[in-house]
N, C-alpha and C positions, 0 to 999 in steps of 0.2 A: 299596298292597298289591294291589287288584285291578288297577291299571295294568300292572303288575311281571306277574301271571299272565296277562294278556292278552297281551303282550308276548313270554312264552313260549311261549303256546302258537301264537302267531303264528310264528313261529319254528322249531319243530318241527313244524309241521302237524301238529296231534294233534289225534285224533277228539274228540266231544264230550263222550264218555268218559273221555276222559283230562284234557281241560280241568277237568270237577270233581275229577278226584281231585287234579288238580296247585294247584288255587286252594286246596282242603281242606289241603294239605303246608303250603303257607305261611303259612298262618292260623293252624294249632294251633302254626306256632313264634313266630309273634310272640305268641297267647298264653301262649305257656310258657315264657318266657325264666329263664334259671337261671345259676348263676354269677356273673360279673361283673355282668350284666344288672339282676339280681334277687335277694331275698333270702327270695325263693318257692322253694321244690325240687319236684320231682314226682318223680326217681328218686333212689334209695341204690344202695349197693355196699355196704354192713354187713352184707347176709346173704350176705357173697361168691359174689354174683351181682349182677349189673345187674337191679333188683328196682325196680317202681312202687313208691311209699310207701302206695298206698291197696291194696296187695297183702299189706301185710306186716301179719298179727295181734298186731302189738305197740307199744307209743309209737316213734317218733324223731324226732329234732328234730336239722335240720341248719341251719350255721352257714354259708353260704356266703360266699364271697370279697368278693362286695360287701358285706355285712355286717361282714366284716373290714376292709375298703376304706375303708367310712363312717366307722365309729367310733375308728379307725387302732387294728387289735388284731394287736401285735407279736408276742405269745407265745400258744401253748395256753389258758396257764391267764386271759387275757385273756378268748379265745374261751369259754371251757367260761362265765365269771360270765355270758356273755348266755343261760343256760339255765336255766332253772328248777332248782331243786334241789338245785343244787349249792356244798358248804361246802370250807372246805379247816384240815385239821390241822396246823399248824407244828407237827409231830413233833420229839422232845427231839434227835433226831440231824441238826433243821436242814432234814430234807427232807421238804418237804408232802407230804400225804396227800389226797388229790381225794376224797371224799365224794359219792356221789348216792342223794340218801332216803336219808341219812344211814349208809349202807353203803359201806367203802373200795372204792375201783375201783384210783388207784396202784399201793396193797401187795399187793395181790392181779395184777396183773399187766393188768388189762385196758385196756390202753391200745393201740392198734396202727397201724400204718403199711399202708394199702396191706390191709388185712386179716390181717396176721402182725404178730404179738408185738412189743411195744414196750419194751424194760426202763425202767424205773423213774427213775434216778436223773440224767438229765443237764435243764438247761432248754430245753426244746422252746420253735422260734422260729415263724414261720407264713409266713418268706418262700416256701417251696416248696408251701404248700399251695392248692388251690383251694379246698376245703371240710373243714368238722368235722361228724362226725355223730355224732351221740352215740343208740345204742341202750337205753330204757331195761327195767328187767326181767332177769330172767334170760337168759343169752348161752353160757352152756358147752356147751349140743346146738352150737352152731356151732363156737365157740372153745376149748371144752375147760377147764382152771379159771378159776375167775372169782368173783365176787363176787355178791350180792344182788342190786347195783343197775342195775347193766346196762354197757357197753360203750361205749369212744369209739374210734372210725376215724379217723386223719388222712388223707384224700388227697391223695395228691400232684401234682401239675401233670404232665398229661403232653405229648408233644408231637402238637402237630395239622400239618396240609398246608397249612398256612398260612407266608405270612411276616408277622410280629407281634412289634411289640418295643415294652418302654416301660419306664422308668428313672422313680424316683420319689425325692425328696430331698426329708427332712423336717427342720426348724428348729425348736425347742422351747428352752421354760425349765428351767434347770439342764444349761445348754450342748448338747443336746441334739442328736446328729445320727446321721439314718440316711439309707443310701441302701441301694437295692435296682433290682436287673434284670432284667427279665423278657425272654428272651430268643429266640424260635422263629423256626428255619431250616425253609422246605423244602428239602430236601436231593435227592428226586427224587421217580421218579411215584409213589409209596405208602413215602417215606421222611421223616423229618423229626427235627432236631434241638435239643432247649430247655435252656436254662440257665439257672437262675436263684443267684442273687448277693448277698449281704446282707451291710452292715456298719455295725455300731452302736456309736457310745458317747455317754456323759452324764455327767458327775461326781456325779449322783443319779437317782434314778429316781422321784421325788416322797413316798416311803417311805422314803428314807436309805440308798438302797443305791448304788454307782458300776455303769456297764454297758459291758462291751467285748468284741465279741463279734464273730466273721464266721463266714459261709456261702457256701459255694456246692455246688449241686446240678444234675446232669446228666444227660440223658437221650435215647439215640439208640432209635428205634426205625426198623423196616423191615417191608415186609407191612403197612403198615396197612390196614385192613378188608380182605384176604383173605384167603384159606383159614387160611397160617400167617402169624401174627404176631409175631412177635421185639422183643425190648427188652432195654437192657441200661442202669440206671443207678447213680450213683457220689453221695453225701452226704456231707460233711462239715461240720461246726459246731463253733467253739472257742469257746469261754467263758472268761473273764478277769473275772467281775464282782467286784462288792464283797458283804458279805452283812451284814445288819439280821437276826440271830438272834431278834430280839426283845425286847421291854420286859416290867418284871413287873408287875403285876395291884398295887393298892394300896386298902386301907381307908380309908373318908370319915372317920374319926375313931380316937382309940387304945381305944375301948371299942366299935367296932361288931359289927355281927355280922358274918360271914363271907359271910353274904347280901349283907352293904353294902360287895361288892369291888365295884371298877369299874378305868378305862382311867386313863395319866398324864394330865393336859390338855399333853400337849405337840405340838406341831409337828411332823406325821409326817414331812416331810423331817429335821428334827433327827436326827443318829447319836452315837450313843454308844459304839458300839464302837470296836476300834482299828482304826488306820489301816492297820495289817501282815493284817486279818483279810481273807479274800478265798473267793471259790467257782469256784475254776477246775473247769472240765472239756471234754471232749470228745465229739465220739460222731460215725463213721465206718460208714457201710453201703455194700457192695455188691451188689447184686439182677439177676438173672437173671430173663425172663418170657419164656412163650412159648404162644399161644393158638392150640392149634387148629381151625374150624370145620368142624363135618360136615358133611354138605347135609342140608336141613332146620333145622329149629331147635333144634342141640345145638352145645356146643363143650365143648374141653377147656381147663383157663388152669391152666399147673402155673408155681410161683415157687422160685427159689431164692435167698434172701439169707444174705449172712455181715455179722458186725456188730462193732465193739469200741468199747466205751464205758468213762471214766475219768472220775474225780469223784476230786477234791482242796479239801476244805472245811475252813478253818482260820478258825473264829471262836467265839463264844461268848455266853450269853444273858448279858445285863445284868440286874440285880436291883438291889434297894433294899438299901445295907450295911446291916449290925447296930446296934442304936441306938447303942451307943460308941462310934461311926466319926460318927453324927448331930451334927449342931449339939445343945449342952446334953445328951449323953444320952439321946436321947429319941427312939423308933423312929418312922419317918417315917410319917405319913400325911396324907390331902387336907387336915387344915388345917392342917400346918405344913409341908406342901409348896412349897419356893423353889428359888430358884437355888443357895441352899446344901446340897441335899440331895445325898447323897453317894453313890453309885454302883460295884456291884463289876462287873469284866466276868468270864466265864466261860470258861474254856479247851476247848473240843471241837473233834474233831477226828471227820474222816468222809473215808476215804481206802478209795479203791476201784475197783477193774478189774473188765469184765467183757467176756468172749468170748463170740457165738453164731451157732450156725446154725439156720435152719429152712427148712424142705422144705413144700411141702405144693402138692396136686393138687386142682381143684375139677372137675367136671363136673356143666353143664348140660343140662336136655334139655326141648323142649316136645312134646305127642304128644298121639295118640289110642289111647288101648288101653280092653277094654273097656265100648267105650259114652260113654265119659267122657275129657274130657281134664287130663291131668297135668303138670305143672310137678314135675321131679324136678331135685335136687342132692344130690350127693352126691360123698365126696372124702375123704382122708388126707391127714395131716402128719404130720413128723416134728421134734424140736428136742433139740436138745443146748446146754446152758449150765452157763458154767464163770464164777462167778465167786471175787475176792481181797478179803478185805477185811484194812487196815494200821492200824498203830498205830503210838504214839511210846514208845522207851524213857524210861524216867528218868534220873536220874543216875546214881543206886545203880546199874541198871541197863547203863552202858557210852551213857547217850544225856545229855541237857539236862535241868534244870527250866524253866520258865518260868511269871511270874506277872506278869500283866498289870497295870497301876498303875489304881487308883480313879482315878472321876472326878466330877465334880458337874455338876445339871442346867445349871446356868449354864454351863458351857464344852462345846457340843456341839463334835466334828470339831476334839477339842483335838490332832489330831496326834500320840499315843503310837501306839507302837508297840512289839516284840517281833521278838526274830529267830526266825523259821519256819524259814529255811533251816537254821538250826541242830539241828532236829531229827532222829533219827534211827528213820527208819519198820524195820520188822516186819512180819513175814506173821502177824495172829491167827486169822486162820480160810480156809478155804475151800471151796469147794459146786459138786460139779460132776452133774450130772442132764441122763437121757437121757428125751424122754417122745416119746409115738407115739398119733394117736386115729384112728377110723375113723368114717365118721359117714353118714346120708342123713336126708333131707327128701322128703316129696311132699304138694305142694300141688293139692286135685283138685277140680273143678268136677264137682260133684256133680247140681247142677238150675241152672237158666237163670241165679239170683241167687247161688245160695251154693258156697262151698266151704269143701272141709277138710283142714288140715293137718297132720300128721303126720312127727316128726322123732325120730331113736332115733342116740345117741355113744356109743361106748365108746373111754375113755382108761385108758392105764397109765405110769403114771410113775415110774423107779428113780433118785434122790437117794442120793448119798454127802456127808458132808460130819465137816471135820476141824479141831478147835479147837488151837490150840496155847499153851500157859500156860508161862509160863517164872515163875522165883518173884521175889518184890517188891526182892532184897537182886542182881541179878546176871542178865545175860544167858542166862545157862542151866543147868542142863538143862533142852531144852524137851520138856515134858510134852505129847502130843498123844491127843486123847481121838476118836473116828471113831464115827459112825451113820451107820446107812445105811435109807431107808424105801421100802417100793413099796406103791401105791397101782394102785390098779384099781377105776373107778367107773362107772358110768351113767348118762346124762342125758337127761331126755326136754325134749318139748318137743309141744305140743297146741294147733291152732288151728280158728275158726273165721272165717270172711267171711259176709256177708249185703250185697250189693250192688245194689239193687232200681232205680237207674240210673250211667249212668257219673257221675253227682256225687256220689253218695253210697256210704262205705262203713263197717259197720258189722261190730265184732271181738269177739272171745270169745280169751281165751289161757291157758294153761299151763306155766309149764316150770321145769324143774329146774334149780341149780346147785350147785356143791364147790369147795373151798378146801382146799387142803393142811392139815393138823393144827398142822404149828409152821409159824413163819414160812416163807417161798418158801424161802429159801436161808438159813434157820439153825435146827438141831436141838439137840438138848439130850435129857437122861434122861427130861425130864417131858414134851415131846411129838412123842418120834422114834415108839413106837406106839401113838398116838394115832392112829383114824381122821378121817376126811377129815369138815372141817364140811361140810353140805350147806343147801339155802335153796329153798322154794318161791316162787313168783308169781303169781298168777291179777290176771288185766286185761282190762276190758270197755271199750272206747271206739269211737271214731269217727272219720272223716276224711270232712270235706263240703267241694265246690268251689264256689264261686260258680257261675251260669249260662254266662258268661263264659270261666271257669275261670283267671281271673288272681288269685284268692284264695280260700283254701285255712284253715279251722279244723279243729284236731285238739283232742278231746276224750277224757277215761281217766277211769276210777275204778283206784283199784289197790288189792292187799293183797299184799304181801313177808312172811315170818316165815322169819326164818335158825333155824336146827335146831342142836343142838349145838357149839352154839357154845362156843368157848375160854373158860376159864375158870381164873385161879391160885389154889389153894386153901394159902393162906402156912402151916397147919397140919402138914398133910400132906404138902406139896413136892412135888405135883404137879399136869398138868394136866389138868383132867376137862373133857369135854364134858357138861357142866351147863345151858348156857348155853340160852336161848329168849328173842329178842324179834320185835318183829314192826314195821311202820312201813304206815298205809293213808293213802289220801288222793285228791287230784282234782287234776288239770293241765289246762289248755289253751294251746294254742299258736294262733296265728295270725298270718301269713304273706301276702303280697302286695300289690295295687293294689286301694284301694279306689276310684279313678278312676286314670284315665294320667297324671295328676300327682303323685297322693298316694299313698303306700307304706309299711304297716307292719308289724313283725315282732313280737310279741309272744309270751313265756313265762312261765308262773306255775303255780307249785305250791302246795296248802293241804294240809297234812299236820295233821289234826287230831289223827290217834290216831297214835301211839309211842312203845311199853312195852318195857321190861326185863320179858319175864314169868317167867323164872328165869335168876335171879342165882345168883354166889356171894362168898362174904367175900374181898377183896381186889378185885374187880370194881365196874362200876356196880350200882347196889343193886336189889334187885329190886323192880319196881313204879315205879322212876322212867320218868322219858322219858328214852330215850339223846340220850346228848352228840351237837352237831353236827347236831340236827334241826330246824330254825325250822318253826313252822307254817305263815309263808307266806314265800315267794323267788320272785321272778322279775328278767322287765328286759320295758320294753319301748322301742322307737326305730322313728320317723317322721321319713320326710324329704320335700318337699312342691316342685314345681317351679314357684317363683314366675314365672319369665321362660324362655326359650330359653335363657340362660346360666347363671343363676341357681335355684341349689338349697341349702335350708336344713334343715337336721335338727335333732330333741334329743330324746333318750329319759332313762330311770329306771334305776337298778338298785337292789334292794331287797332285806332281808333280815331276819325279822323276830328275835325276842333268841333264845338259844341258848346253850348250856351247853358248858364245853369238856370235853375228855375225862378220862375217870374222876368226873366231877359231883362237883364240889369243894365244890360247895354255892351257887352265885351263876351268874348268868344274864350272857353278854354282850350290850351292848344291840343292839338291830336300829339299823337304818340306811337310809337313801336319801340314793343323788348323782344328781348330774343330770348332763348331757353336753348339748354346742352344738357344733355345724355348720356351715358354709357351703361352698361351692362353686360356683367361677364358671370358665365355658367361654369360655377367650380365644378357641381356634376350636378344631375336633374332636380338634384332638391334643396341647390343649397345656390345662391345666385347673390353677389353682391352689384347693387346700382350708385352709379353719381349722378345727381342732379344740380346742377347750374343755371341758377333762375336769373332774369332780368342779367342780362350779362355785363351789357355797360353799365350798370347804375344808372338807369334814365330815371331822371326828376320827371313824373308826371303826375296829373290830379288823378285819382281812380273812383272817387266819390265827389259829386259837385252839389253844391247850394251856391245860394245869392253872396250868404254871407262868409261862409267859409270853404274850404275842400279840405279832402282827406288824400295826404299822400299814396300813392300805390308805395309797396316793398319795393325796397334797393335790391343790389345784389344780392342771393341768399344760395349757399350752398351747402349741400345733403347729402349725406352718404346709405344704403338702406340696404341691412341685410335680411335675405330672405329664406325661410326654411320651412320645408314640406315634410310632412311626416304621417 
């Protein structure tokens, strides 16, 4: 490294002035390698601004590419298990629910691309992404509605001034294959264009599910780092997978208690649904960016995307039949659990379109006004979303019956099937809503160490939305019922810093969030007016560097308590904001090189306290711990560079037991797998990796509901060759 600066500044004949600042450039970047590099971050983009982390008064924990790279994490919800905190609901309609500190992020909307809105319902891949950052805390002062727990960003690859290309082809058991492309042209002097390219299939996914799926995503930009900056890119992702709805919950004995439910012991690759059942869908964006800078340190970055996404889900939960479908009579449980036990499948259906746009403007600005300097953002959006959701006639009805044939534990993947195509869809509802927020922040360096932050949203949002019923005996008349709700909220947001060197920095936080009253996109009599739940957070932690600054711990205490929250009162038939719980607790994370061989990323949450502190009858009970909260989660993965060519890794992922939703009365149990590594460098461009997932085969639930769970993957091993060119 000092060769290399010496060499330049030879070169340039530069004063001796300039020789330190230039030998200083190249140090602090080989200390702070990110991305592919490293599994260290030092900036976000989640407070849509290009933000230090030791700047931001709040937890984040990002996932970067190497990280992804290591562990080979195909999808999102891959990425999100290497974070602390995070559970996930197999919802009755088949599609997860993402949980952090035990508050939905999903259904509430906070998932986003790029820092604009992600809908809900397709499976998110990771070939386009460079990193995940997962915001935790309150997030609507930035984003607008949102949930308790905080916020996840995907970033997407953009294009650099590079030429850079590298194709990777992964081999696994259960036929296993993916290939993906990574793909950057430079194109001219501040122009450059990347592609990237994904395609997967498996006949299982180590959890019983089949995977077929491709992408490709594109991206030209021009202007790069001048005044104005232009981009313009194009996504698409198909999905064709199979779908594992789920197993159901079973008692150790026919007199136990309902405390002594537990999992089947069976073989999480094993499927038992039918062969016709499947989770097609889609999801299609086009984005617009254009960044302009002022002189000095301001710019303006406004984004325009349009989006349309489709989910076509035909499957159903599996259950234990009725004991007269039993061998002898006799309703099944763990001790006369066999190959004879007898199995219903479930007919659901989840069919759905959705359309959107969104707008939205950020401006940055660094200054002096005052006495004092400022770190000001501030900015407007705009969104429009329309979505469709379908159903199947009956017969009665002018459509099909259909009923799936029993099966027994003994014949997994026994090949039945049912015609789908035969069905005949219907429009049952639809939800179209306009919303608009306005929003600043100012971060102010008050005295030499500290600052303080200061951030104030106002959103409004007007929702239409229209159910159509037709009666049980015939096609129609179709009866159509319309609400419509506006909303108009406030969200704050309050910070402190105390920074007393550049390694150290230390936070103080506040801030506010809201959640629409009935679901995002579906109303009803009991909570069209209904106001808006809303959620506090107050969070005090840390973020300390090494001397070095190649590692990095991030430490929090937190307290969350969602406010009026939803609540169905089965009495009255309606729904009241009754509801108060609250979830506190401590995380650390830690990140980097504790020498230039050895490298590790570590996340863990201990949630001691989390109460239901008013309930209501139909609800979780009051005084329990809400469903989906383990006291402790995290993961942690080290990888170590035994030789020049030779690099080994293995980490944890853990979770400790947890209750599924609406607290049924029984705890799911916690778990640990493990994960193994290797990777060897034939020469700098060509590297083949093993991956060794879940090492022992651990049976555990990885998605939970009342009524069923969805296996985590067995053992699954991968081979992954790498090339650069």
């Amino acid at each position: 490294m000092l060769a290399a600066s010496v060499g330049v500044q030879a070169q340039t004949g530069s004063t001796p002035a300039d020789k330190t600042l230039a030998t200083v450039t190249v140090k602090e970047r080989a200390e702070a390698p990110e991305g592919k590099d490293s599994v260290r971050a030092t900036e976000t983009t989640i407070g849509k601004g290009r933000q230090q982390l030791r700047d931001i008064p709040q937890s984040v924990t990002v996932v970067t590419e190497r990280l992804i790279d290591d562990r080979n994490l195909d999808t999102v919800k891959e990425a999100l298990k290497n974070t602390a905190g995070i559970t996930f609901l197999a919802a009755e309609g088949g599609e997860e629910d993402i949980r952090l500190r035990g508050f939905a992020l999903q259904s509430t909307g906070d998932m986003f691309i790029d820092g604009m809105r992600d809908p809900a319902f397709y499976d998110r891949d990771t070939f386009n992404l460079d990193r995940v950052e997962l915001l935790r805390g309150s997030a609507s002062m930035l984003f607008g509605r949102g949930s308790t727990g905080g916020a996840v960003n995907q970033v997407s690859k953009a294009p650099r001034l590079i030429d850079a290309h590298q194709v990777d082809l992964t081999l696994g058991n259960h036929q296993h294959r993916r290939i993906t492309g990574d793909f950057n042209i430079h194109t001219g002097e501040n122009a450059a264009l990347r592609i990237n390219a994904m395609s997967t299939t498996a006949d299982n996914n180590g959890a019983g599910s089949s995977i077929e799926k491709k992408g490709i995503a594109g991206s030209y930009a021009w202007g790069i780092g001048t005044r104005d900056e232009f981009a313009v890119s194009l996504y698409h992702l198909d999905n064709n997978n199979g779908m594992n709805y789920g197993l159901p919950w079973i008692r150790r004995t026919a007199t136990s208690a309902v405390s002594d439910t537990t999992m089947l012991p069976l073989d999480p690759t094993a499927y038992y649904g039918a062969a016709s059942d499947y989770n097609a869908g889609s999801a299609t964006m086009a984005t617009l960016q254009h960044v302009h800078r002022f002189d000095g340190d301001s710019e303006l970055k406004t984004q325009l995307r349009a989006g349309s996404f489709e989910r076509d889900q035909r499957a159903g939960a599996v259950r234990l039949a009725a004991a007269a479908q039993q061998p002898g009579g006799v309703a099944a449980n763990l001790s006369n659990f066999g190959p004879g036990t007898r199995l219903t499948r479930g007919n659901h259906l989840k069919m759905q379109d959705m359309d959107t746009v969104h707008l939205q403007s950020d401006f940055s600005s660094k200054f002096e006004a005052l006495g004092v300097r400022h770190e000001l953002l501030t900015g407007a959006d705009f969104s429009h979303e329309k979505k469709r959701v379908y159903g199947a006639l009956s017969a009665a009805q002018g459509g099909i019956n259909i009923t799936k044939p029993t099966t027994t534990v003994g014949t997994p993947n026994d090949g039945a099937s049912v015609d789908e195509a035969g069905r005949v869809r219907r429009t049952t509802s639809d939800f179209d809503a306009q919303g608009w927020g306005v929003y600043a922040q100012d971060l102010v360096q008050v005295a030499p160490h500290w600052k303080i932050l200061g951030g104030l949203r106002y959103d409004s949002m007007d929702g239409s939305y229209n159910s159509f019923a037709i009666p049980n005996s015939a096609p129609g008349p179709v009866t159509t019922s319309s609400y419509r709700q506006k909303i108009s909220v406030w969200s704050k947001r309050l910070g402190a810093l105390y920074q007393p060197t550049p390694l150290q920095s230390y936070h103080f936080s506040y801030g506010t969030s809201f959640n629409t009253s009935g679901d995002t996109y579906s109303y009803s009599p009991q909570t069209v007016n209904t106001p808006p739940e809303s959620s506090r957070n107050i969070e005090i932690g840390a973020k300390i560097d090494s001397s070095d600054k190649r590692f990095t711990t991030r430490l929090a205490v937190f307290h969350s308590t969602k406010l009026h929250e939803r609540n169905v009162d089965p009495d009255l038939d309606i729904a009241v904001l009754s509801g108060k719980r609250h979830a506190a607790g401590a995380e650390i994370d830690i990140t980097g090189r504790l020498t230039p061989k050895w490298e590790v990323y570590g996340s863990y949450m201990w949630m001691p306290s989390a109460r239901i502190d008013i309930g209501a009858e139909g609800a979780e009970g009051q005084g329990s711990r809400p469903s989906l909260t383990p006291r402790h989660s995290g993961t942690v993965w080290t990888t170590y560079q035994l030789t020049p060519q030779l690099r080994v890794g293995g980490g944890l992922n853990f979770r400790s037991a947890q209750t599924p939703n609406r607290n049924p009365g029984w705890e799911v149990p916690g778990y640990v797998t493990a994960d193994l590594m290797a990777e060897y460098s034939l020469s700098d461009n060509f590297t083949l990796k093993a991956n060794l997932s879940n090492v022992t085969n651990k049976l555990y639930a990885d998605a939970v509901y009342s009524g069923h769970y969805v296996p985590g993957a067995g053992r699954i091993f991968q081979i992954t060759a790498s090339m650069k060119f």
